[in-house]
C-alpha positions as CSV (number, residue, x, y, z in Angstrom):
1,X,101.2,109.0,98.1
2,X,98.0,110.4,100.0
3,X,98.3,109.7,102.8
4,X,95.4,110.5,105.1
5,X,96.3,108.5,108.3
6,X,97.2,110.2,111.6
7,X,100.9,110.1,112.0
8,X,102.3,110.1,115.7
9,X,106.5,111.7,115.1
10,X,108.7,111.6,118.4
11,X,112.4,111.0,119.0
12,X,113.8,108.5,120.5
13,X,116.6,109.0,122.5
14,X,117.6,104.9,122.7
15,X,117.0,104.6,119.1
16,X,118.7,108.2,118.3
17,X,116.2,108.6,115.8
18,X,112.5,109.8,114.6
19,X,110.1,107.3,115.7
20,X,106.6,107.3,113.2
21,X,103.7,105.3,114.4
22,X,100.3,105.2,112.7
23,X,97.4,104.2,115.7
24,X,94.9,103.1,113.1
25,X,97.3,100.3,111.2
26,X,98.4,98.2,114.0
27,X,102.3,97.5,114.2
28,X,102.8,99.7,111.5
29,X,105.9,102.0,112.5
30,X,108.7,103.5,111.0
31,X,112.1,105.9,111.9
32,X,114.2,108.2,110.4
33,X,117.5,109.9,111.4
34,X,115.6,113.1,110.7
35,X,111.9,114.2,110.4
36,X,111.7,114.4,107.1
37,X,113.7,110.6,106.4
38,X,110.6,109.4,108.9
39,X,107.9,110.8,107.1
40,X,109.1,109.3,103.9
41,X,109.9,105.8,105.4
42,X,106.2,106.1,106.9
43,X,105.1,106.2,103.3
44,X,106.7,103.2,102.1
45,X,105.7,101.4,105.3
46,X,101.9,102.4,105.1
47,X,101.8,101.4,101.4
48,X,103.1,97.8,102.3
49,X,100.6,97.5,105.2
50,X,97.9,97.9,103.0
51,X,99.3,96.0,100.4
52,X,99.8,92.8,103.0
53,X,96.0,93.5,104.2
54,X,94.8,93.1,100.9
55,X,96.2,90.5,99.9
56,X,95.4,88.4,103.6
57,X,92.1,89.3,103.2
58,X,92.0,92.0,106.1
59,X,90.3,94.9,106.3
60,X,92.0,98.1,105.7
61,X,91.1,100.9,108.1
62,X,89.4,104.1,107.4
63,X,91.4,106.9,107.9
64,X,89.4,109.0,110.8
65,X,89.2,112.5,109.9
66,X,89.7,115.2,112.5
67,X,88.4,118.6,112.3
68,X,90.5,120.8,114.6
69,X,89.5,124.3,114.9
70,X,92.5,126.9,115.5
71,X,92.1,129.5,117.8
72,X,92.8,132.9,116.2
């Protein structure tokens, strides 16, 4: 999948997991016992979303595109 949508990955101790949140799809969230198990249920859960927006009629966000500059 390509996914272009800002993904927000932290650990939850009271979940004892990987906790994925996406800011610009409201409620959609995710976890994971590891990193990489979130990331991949993100996926899934991001291709639903949209799927369930489209077919309620809703609008699907634009993924906002951020241009971060590295220091070197």
């Amino acid at each position: 999948m390509n996914n272009k949508y800002e993904l927000v990955i932290y650990w939850s101790n009271t979940d004892n997991r990987y906790i994925v949140e996406v800011p610009e799809l409201p409620g959609c969230m995710a976890d994971g016992y590891s990193y990489q198990d979130a990331v991949i249920n993100i996926e899934v859960i991001i291709h639903e979303w949209i799927e369930t927006a489209n077919m309620l009629g809703r609008e699907v966000p634009t993924p906002v595109s951020r241009q971060l500059t590295c220091p070197h």
